[in-house]
N, C-alpha and C positions, 0 to 999 in steps of 0.2 A: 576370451580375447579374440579378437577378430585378425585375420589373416591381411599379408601383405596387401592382396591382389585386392580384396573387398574393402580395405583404404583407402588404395588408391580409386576405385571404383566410385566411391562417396566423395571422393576430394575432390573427379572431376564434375559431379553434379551440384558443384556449388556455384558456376555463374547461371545455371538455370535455375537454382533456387533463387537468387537473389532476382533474376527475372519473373518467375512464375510464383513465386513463394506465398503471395498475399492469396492467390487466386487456387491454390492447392489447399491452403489453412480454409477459407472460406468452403472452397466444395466439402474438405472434412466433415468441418461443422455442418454441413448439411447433411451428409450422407449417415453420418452418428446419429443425429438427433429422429434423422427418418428412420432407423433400424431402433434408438434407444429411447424413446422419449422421457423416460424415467430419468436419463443424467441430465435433463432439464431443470430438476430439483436440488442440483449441484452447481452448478453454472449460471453466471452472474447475466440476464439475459440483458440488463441494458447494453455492458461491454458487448456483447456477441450485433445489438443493432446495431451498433456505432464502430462498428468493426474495427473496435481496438485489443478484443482479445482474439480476432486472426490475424491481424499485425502483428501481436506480442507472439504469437505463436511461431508464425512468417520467421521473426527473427530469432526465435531460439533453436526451429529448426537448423537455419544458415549458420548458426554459430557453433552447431554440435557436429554439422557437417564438414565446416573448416576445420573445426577443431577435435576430428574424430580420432585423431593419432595419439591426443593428447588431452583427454577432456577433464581431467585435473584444471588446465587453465580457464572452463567455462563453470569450477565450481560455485565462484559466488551467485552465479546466474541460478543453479542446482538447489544451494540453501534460498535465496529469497523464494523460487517456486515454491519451494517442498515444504515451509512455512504458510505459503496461501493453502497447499493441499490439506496438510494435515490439520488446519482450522474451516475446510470446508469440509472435511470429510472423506476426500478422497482415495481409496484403497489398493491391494494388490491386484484384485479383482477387475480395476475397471481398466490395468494397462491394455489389456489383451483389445477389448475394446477398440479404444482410441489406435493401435498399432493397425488393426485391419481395417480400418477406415482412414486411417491415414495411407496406407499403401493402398487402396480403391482409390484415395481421390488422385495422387500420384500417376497414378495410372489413366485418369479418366482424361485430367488434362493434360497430360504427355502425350497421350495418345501412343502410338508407333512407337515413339523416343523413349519409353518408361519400358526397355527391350527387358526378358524374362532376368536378365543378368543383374541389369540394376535393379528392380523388385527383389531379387534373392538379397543381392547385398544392402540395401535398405531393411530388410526385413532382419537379417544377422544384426544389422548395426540399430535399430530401434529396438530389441533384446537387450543390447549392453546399456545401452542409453538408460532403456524402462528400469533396469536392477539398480542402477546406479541412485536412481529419482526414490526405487519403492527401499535399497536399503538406508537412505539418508532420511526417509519418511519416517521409517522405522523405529529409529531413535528418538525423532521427535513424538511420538507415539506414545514410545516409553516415556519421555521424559515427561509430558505432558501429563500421564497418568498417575505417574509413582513419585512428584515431587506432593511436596506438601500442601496439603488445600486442592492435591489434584483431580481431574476427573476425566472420561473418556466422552468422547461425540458431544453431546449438548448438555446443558444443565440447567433446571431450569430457576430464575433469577427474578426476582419480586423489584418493579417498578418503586422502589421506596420514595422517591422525591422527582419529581419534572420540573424544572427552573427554568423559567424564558430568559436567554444571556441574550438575545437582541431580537430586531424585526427577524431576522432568519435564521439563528438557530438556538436551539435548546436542549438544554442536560438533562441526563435521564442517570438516577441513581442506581443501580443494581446492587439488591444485596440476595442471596441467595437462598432459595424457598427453604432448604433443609435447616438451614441459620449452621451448618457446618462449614469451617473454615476455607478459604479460596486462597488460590495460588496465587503469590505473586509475581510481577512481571518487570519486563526493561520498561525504562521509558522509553517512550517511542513503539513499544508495541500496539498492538490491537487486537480486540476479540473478533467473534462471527455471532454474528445475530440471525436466527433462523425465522423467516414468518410465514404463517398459512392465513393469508389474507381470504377475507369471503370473495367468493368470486370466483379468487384465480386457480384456476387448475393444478399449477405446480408451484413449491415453496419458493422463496426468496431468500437468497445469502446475503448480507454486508456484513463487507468489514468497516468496522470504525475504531478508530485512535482513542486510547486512554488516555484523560484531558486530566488527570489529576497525579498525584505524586504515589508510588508505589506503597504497599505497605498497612494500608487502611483495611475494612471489612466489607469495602464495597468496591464498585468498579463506578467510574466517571466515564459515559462518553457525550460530547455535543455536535447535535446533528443539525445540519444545514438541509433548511429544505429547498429541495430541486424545483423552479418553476416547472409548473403544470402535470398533467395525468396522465400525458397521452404516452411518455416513456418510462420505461420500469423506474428508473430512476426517480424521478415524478412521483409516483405508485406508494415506491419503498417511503420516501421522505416523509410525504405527507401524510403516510397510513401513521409512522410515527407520534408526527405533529398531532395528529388530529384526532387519533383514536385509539391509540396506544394513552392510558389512564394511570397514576399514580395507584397502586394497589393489582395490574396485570402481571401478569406472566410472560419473561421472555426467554427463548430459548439459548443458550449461551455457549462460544467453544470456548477451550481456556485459551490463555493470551498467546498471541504469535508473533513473528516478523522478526525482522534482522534489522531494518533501520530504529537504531538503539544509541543513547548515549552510552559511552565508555567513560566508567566513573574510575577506572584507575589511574587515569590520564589526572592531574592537576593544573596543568594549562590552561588556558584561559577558551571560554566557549563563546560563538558568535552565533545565535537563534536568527534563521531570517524567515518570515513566513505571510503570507499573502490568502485574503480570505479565511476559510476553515482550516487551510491548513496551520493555523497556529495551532490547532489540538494537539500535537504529538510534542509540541515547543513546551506547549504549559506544563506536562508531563517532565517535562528536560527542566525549564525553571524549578520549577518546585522540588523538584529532587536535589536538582545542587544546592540550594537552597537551605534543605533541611540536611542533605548527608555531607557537602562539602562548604559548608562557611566561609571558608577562605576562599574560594577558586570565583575568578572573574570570571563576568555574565553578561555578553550584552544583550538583548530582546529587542529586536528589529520587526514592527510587523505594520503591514499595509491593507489598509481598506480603502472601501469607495468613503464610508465616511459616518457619525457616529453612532447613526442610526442601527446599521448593521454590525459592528463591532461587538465582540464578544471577550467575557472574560475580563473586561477592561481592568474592574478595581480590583481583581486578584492581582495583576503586575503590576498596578498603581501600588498597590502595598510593599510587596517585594522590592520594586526600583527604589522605596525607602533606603534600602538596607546601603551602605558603604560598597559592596562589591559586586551588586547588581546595577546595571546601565540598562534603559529602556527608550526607545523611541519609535514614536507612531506618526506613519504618514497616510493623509487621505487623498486622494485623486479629486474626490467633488465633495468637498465639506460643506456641510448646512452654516446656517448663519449662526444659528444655536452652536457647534460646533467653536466657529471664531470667536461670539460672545465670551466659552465658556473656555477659552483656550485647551480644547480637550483632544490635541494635536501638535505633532512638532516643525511636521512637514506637509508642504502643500505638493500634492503630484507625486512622483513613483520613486520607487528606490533606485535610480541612477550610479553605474560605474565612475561619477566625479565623488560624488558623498560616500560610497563606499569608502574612497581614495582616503579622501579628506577626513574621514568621523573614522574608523573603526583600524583599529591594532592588528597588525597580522602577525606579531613576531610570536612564532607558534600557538597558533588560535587555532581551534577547528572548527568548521563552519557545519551548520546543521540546516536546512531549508527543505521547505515545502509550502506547496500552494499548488495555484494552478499553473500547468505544463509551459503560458508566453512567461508568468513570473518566474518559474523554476529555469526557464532557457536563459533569461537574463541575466539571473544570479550567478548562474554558473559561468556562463562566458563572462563575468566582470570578474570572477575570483581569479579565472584561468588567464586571463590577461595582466592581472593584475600579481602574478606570478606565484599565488598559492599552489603549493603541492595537490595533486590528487589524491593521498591520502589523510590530508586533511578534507578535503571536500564530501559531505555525504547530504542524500537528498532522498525522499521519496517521492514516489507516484502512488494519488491516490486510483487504485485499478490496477490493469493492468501495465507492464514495464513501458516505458516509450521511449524515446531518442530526443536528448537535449542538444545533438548537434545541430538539427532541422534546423 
């Protein structure tokens, strides 16, 4: 437990964090990777260009800092990290790490102002912080291991089936080399895929969404390939696409994350998702589908148009059923598209149609996409007087801020 004095000590370094916080995360990351090069092999390096995992850092810092009397209230923040750690692999070993390099960079851009008192009490208060992250890791650890079908670190996972579901992305069947059984997952979670690409010096992590319904002998996931090379992301996608074969080997963590349907709820679900983010939807479809029959379902999803749309006649069949509702809008549909009426809406999911088409009377909404669709979504549901705890969303990557 940390002392009065060292409290309030952290409490007052919180409008310099929210001033200097991006530019302390960022020297970090420099100062680690120049001492550690090896936790480059853990670390998602496109996030780190595109400096959204010193952003997300930036703000979990500020938020353990305000909330360091009380960090009970920043735990859902605690489980979705501790879920990314323990499917990248992250251990007890590498707090210590990250803790001295985060007080180097502290110090380096404080200069003067980062006086001996505040490094002491940062250093006590990133101890409680680090225990809190490695015993909540812990369990998942455990859990991960010892449920059924389970396994530790990676595993490796036989390329059974590659399906083109559109111009940009494609499914990749996982069934597991040992042909011994695998764990199952929420909907809505995601595995870790490890790759040692030729070439590159250090491995590649992603995560991706399980695009199919729990419970099978394989894993679904469909990947959107990233225009061009020149960024990891780029890199990761298209080694995929391109070179990753029906018949390889991929390295596997077992399932992770907290953005998950709640199937004990019978209420009615509203799916909204934009791009690839419908993978973790399909996941959510398909499950109520087979484990809840009765429970209403609407499936909301947006593209540019039909070219790139994926997935389509798996919820073209489902929206068969009496208690599944599905509609698809495109932004620039093809001609082929209106020929084929293979569209409901023309242009974006807007706060009037939300109004107008979809039930709120205890519905809970599920969304994902990209961060301008996910910002929209949210602020239409929020105005439009839905509870926040109906509201759930992911980010693919790192956390970011939908109030922006």
């Amino acid at each position: 437990m940390l002392d009065q004095k060292t409290i309030e000590i952290i409490k007052s370094t919180v409008p310099v964090l929210e001033k200097h916080g991006e530019t302390i995360t960022t020297r970090f990351y420099q100062l680690m990777f120049g001492n550690h090069p090896e936790l480059l092999n853990i670390f998602n390096h496109a996030n780190q260009k595109q400096g959204r995992q010193q952003k997300a850092l930036a703000g979990t810092v500020y938020a353990a800092a305000m909330y360091i009397d009380n960090l009970e209230a920043i735990l859902p923040v605690v489980q979705q990290i501790a879920h990314k750690h323990r499917s990248l692999g992250v251990k007890p070993e590498h707090y210590p790490i990250v803790g001295k390099h985060l007080l180097l960079a502290i110090k380096d851009v404080l200069g003067e102002a980062a006086t001996d008192e505040i490094i002491k009490a940062w250093a006590d208060a990133y101890n409680v912080i680090a225990d809190a992250f490695i015993g909540v890791e812990a369990e998942m650890y455990d859990a991960a291991i010892n449920q059924e079908g389970g396994w530790d670190g990676f595993r490796n996972f036989i390329v059974d089936r590659k399906v083109i579901e559109s111009d940009v992305i494609t499914s990749f069947y996982l069934r597991p080399e040992d042909n011994n059984g695998i764990a199952r997952f929420i909907p809505g979670q995601y595995i870790s895929i490890k790759l040692e690409i030729n070439g590159e010096e250090y491995t590649h992590i992603r995560q991706y969404s399980l695009s199919d319904a729990p419970g099978k002998d394989y894993y679904r996931i469909s990947v959107k390939r990233e225009a061009g090379t020149a960024n990891p992301d780029g890199m990761v996608s298209n080694y995929l696409h391109d070179t990753v074969s029906e018949g390889d080997i991929l390295k596997v963590s077992a399932p992770a994350g907290d953005f998950v349907l709640d199937t004990k709820k019978t209420t009615p679900v509203v799916l909204l998702s934009g791009g690839v983010g419908l993978t973790p939807m399909m996941s959510m479809l398909k499950t109520i589908v087979e484990v809840q029959p009765s429970r209403k379902v609407t499936f909301v999803h947006a593209a540019v148009n039909g070219n790139v749309h994926a997935l389509r006649n798996e919820v073209d069949e489902l929206a068969a059923l009496d208690h599944v509702n599905s509609f698809i809008f495109y932004d620039s549909p093809t001609e082929e598209d209106r020929l084929n009426n293979r569209f409901d809406v023309e242009g974006y999911i807007t706060h009037d149609w939300i109004k107008d088409n979809i039930s709120f009377e205890d519905a809970d909404f599920y969304f994902c996409g990209p961060v301008p669709f996910m910002r929209a979504i949210n602020r239409s549901l929020r105005s439009l007087g839905v509870n926040e705890d109906r509201i759930h969303f992911e980010f693919f990557g790192p956390k970011g801020n939908l109030e922006e």
